[in-house]
N, C-alpha and C positions, 0 to 999 in steps of 0.2 A: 236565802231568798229564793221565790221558786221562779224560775224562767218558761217553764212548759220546754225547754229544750231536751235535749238528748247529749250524754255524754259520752264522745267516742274516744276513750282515751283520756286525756287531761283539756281535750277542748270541750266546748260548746256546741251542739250543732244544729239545724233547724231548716232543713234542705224540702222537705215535703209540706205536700198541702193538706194531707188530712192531717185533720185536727181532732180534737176531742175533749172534754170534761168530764172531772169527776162528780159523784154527787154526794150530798149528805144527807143519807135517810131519816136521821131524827130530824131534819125540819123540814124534809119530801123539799129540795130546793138541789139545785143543781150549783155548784164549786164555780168561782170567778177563774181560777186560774185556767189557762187553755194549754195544750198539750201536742206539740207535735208529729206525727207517728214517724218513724225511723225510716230513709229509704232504701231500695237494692243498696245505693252507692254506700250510702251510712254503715249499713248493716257489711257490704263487703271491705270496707275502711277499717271496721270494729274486731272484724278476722284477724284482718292481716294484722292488726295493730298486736292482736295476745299471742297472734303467730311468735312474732318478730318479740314479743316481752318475754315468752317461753325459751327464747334460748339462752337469755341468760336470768330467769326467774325460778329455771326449774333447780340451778346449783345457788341459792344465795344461800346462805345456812341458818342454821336453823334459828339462832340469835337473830340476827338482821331480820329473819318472816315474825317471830315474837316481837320484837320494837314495831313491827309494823303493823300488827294484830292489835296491840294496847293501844298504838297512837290511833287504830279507827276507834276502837272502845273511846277512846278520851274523846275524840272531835261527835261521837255520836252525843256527847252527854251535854257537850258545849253547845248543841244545838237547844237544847234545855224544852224552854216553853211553844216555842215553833213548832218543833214535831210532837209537842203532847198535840198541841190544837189544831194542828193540823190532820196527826191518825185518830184525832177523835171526828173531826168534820167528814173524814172521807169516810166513817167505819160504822157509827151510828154508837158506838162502842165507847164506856165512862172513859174518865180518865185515870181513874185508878187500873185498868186495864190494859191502857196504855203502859204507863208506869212500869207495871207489875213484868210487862212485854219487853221493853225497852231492860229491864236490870236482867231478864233471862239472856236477851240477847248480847249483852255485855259481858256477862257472864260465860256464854258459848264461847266468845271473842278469846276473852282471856284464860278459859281454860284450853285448848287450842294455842296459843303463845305460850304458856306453860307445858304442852308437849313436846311443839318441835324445839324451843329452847333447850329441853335435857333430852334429847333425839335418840332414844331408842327404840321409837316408834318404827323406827325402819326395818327393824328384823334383821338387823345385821345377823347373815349366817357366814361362818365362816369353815372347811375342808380343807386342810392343809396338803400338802402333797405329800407323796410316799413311793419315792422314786426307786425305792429298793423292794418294792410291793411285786410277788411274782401270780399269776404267769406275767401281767399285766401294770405297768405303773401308772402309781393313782396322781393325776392333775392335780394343780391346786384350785378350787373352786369357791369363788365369795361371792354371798347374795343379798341383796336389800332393795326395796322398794321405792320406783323410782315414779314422777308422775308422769300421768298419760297425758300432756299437754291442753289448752284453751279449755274450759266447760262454759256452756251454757244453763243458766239457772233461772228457771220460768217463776215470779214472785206467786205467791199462794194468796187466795182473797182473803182466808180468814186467821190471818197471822200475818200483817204486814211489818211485822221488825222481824220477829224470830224464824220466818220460815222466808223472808223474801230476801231483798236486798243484801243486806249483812247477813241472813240468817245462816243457818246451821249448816246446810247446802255450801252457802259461798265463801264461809269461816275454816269451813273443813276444804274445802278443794284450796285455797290458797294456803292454806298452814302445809298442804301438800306438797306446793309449787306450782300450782296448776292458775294463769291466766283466769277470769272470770269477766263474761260479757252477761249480764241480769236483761231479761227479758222483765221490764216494767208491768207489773198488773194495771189495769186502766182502772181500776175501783179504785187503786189509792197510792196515782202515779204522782203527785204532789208529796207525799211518805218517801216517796222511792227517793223520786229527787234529792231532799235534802239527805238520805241517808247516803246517795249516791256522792255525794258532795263533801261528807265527810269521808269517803273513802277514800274520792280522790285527794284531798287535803291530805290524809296521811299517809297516801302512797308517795305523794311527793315531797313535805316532810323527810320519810325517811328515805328518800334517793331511791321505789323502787323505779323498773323500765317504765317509761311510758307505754297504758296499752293493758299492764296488768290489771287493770280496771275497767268496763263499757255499765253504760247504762242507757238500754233503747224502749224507747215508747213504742206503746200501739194498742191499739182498741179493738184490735180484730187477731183472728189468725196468720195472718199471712207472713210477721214480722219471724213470729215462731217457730214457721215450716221451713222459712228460709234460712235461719240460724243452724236447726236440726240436718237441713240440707247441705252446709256449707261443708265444704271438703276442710277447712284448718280448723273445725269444731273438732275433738274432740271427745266427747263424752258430755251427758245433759241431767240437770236433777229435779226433778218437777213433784212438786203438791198439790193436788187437788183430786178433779172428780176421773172415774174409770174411763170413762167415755175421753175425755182429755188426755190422761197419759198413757191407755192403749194408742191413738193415735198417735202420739210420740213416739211411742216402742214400732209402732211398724212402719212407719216413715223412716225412722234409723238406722232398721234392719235392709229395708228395701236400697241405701245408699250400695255405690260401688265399694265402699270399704265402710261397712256396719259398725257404728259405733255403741256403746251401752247407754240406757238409759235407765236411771235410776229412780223409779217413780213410787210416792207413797199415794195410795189413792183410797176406795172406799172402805168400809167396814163399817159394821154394823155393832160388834162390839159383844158378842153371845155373855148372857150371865144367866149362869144355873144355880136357884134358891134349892139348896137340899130338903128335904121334907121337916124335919127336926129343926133345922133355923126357922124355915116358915111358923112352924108350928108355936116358937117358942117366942120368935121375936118379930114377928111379921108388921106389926104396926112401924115399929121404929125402922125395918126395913124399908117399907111405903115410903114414909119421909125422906128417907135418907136418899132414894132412889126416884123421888120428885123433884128434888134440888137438882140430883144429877142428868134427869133427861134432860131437865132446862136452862140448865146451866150455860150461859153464852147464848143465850137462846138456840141450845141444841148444836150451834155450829163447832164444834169441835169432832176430830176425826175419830175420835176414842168415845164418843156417845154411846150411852148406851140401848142398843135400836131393837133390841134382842133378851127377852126374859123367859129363861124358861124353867120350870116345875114341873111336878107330877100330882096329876089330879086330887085334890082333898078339898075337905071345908076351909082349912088354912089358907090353903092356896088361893080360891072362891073369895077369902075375906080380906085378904091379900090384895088385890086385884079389887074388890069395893075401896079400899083405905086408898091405893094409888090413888086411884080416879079420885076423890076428894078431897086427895093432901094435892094433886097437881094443878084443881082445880083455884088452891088458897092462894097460887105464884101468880104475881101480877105478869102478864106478857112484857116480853120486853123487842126490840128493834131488833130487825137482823142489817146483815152489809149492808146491802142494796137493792133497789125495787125486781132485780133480774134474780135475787136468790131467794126473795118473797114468792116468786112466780113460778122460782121450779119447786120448790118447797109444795106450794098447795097443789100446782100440778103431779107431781110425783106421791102424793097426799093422797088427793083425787082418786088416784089409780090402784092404791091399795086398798082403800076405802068401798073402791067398788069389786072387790075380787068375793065371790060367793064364798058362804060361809064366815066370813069376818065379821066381828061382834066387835061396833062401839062401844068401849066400855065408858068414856066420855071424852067431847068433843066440846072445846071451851067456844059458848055461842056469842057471849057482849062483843059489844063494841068493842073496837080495838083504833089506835092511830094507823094514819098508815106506815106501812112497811113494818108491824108487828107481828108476828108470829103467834096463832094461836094454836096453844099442845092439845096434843091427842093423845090416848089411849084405846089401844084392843085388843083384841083376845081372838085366839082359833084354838083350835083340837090339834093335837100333834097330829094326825091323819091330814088333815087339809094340810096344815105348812108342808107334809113329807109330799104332797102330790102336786103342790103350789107354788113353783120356782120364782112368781112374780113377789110373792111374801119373803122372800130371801131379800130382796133390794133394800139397800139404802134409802131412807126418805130424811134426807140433811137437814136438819131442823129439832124443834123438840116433840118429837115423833118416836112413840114407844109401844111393841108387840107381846104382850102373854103368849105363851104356847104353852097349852096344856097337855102334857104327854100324858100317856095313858101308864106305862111303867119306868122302869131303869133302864130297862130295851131298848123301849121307841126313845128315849131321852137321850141314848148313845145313835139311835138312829138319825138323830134330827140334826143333832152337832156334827158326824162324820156326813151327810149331805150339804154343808153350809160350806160356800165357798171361802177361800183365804181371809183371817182377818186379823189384825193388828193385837187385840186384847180377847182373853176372856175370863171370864172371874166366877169363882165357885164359893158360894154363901154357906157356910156348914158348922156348924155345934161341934165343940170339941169328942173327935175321934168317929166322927160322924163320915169325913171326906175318905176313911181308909174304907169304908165300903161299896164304893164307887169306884172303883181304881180305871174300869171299864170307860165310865165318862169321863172322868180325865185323862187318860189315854188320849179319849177322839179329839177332845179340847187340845191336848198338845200338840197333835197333829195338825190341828188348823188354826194354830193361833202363833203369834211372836212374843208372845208374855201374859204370862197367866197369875190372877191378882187373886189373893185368899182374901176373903171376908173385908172386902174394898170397894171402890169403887173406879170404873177403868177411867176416866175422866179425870188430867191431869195426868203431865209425861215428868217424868224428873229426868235434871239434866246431869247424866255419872256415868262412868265407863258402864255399870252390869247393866242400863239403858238397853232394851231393842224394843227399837220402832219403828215396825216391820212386820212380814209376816206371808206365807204363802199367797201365792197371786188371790185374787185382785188386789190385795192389801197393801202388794209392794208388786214391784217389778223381778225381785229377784232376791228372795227371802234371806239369804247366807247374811246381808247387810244390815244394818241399821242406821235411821234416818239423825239419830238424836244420839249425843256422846262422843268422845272423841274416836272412838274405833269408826264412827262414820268415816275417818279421814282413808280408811281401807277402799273405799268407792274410787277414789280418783287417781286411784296408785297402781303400777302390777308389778310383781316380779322380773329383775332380771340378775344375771349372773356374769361374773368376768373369772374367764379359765387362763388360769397361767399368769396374770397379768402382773406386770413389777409393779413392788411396792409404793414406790413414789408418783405411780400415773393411777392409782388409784383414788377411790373417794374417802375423804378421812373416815370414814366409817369404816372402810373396808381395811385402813393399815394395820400392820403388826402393832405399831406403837398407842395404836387407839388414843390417838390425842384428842378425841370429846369426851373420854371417859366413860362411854355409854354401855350398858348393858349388850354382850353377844352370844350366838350360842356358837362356841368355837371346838370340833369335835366334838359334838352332842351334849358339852357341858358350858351352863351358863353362866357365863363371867363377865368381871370388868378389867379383867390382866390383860397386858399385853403378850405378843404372841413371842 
């Protein structure tokens, strides 16, 4: 049941006066339930409380964080039809989507408990001593990854199971050891809640601290800056737009002790049709890649905002067949009236940038809070001089760039800033003459998809999702997979230290049986 309250800890809380509502854009009405935003007191209650659950959350082992991973997986599903009808009210979004969101996120849950359960995720390294070693005797030295304490986890609008609440962010810093306080999205703080509620349910089930768990509302900024500002935060993982988690990153930075922030943010998603695909199969590419711009109505971060070729009649008829197959997609709802607004605003502004060619602009009627797609077209010369044509427009909003050759094609990809995906269309034995553009594409992208479509992340360790800035905050990592759980960890080492005040990872005896590398050979022996 939703209370609009706030959870700090295993309580309830509801100490402020602003308030708030969600809305539901498929019926333009605004949510019954009301929401209270978190205060100073709440927000510094919710520290100290993952402060104080860190010192003994970060050694529970790895068994006991799996029971506790599965048990939220199970209370998330017991929630059953509440949260289908609920993230479909606040989201505009079917229920098969929910659905489809809700088994991902379950899935994140428990493969993540299947980690730390066989735990040699930790990198146990282990250097033996060599105390007959001349001129100089060599220590004994043992290393494994230990967490960085409390994170804060900003929910994402357009993912509210798999990127908020429980999502992949708070799945992986808790399979770590890491406390998690979720900053509530206000789109669809009713979601959060009840997901928040089965957190708390099975942190206490399985006997974790009180604390290892916060859930705070708020409608504004302010709840955010202050979390990011907290001296016992540390470490933050946020989804969404550039303009949002650059300010997190420098706010962080700017603290007396810098904390990281770990942010997935724009991209546009570059796909290069090679001449010979176009050429060969350009119709059925049209299609394929009209479902894909509008797919979720565009809102997905792997959209693809970005098409690029080299001048022909294929290309030309290419680009007539988009526009026509995109025209056939009925519009669909996006979140909320505030992403309708940036969408045609940011629309707007591409739209009027000289040079830009509608290739078509869908005019009928629409309800409101639908999204109607676009298509256009520029000259590689105008995109290489036109940095505003670079931007993201979030929505189902898609760019032709016509390069003049294989040159300007490598020129326009090595100008585009960081981004998540890029996908190269090409005829068999077609891509090995390119080597050039794919180069630049690996250089700017975090995964690069043959003859696909970037839209749609799977969820598996060889997963990155990620990608030189702006696309992430810090490209070495990945947003989605269990190697994510490498964000909220760092390296430490214990020299000399006897065996019995060690951490069972680090004994000679290796009683978890885990995978080590012990003098540069990897084993399960003991020492």
């Amino acid at each position: 049941m939703i209370s609009g309250k706030n959870y700090i800890g295993y309580q309830q809380s509801a100490k402020g006066d602003t308030t708030y509502t969600t809305f539901n854009p498929q019926l333009n009405i605004e949510n019954s339930h009301v929401f209270t935003e978190a205060t100073i007191s709440e927000i510094n209650e919710a520290a100290h409380l993952a402060s104080e659950a860190f010192k003994t959350f970060r050694s529970i082992s790895g068994e006991k964080k799996a029971t506790f991973l599965n048990a939220i997986a199970d209370e998330i599903l017991a929630l059953d039809d509440e949260l289908v009808s609920t993230y479909c009210s606040e989201t505009g979004l079917p229920e098969g989507r929910a659905k489809g969101e809700r088994g991902r996120t379950i899935g994140q849950l428990r493969s993540f408990a299947e980690l730390v359960a066989e735990g040699s995720w930790v990198e146990a390294t282990i250097d033996t001593a060599q105390p007959e070693r001349q001129p100089m005797p060599k220590s004994d030295i043992r290393k494994l990854m230990v967490p960085l304490g409390p994170v804060v986890v900003f929910g994402a609008s357009n993912f509210p199971l798999a990127y908020s609440t429980a999502g992949g962010d708070t799945a992986a810093a808790l399979a770590a050891g890491c406390p998690v306080i979720v900053k509530s999205h206000p789109m669809h703080a009713g979601t959060g809640e009840l997901v928040a509620s089965a957190i708390i349910k099975a942190a206490q089930k399985t006997g974790m601290p009180n604390g290892v768990f916060s859930n705070l509302n708020s409608s504004g900024i302010d709840v955010g800056t202050q979390l990011v500002k907290h001296p016992e935060v540390k470490a933050v993982g946020f989804t969404g737009s550039i303009k949002g988690g650059r300010a997190l990153y420098d706010l962080a930075a700017q603290r007396e002790e810098p904390i990281p922030v770990f942010a997935e943010m724009g991209s546009i998603n570059p796909v290069v049709i090679l001449p010979d695909a176009i050429k060969n199969r350009g119709e059925a590419l049209a299609k394929t890649y009209a479902s894909s711009i509008t797919l979720g109505t565009g809102q997905f971060c792997t959209n693809p905002g970005l098409l690029l070729g080299i001048e022909s009649d294929a290309l030309t008829h290419f680009i007539k067949t988009l526009s026509e197959d995109i025209l056939k997609i009925e519009p669909s709802c996006m979140l909320h009236p505030n992403i309708v607004g940036a969408y045609e605003s940011n629309k707007a502004r591409a739209l009027a940038q000289p040079d830009l060619v509608i290739s078509v602009d869908y005019n009928s009627e629409v309800q409101a809070n639908y999204a109607k797609q676009v298509i256009t077209t520029v000259k590689g010369t105008t995109f290489l001089e036109n940095p505003t044509l670079h931007q993201e427009v979030f929505g189902p909003y898609s760019m032709v760039v016509q390069c003049e050759d294989a040159n300007q094609l490598e020129q326009v990809i090595s100008k585009l800033e960081g981004q998540l995906t890029g996908t190269v269309i090409a005829e068999p034995n077609e891509a090995s003459n390119y080597t050039e553009v794919i180069s630049a594409m690996q250089n700017r992208v975090g995964r690069i998809i043959y003859n696909g479509v970037p839209t749609g992340v799977e969820v598996c360790p060889s997963m990155v999702h990620g990608g030189p800035y702006p696309a992430s905050t810090d490209s070495r990592f990945t947003a989605v997979g269990i190697h994510s759980i490498n964000r909220w960890v760092r390296p430490f080492s214990y020299q000399d230290w006897p065996n019995d005040l060690l951490p069972e990872e680090l004994k000679n005896e290796n009683p978890l049986g885990i995978s080590r590398l012990v003098n540069n050979k990897q084993t399960h022996d003991c020492i």
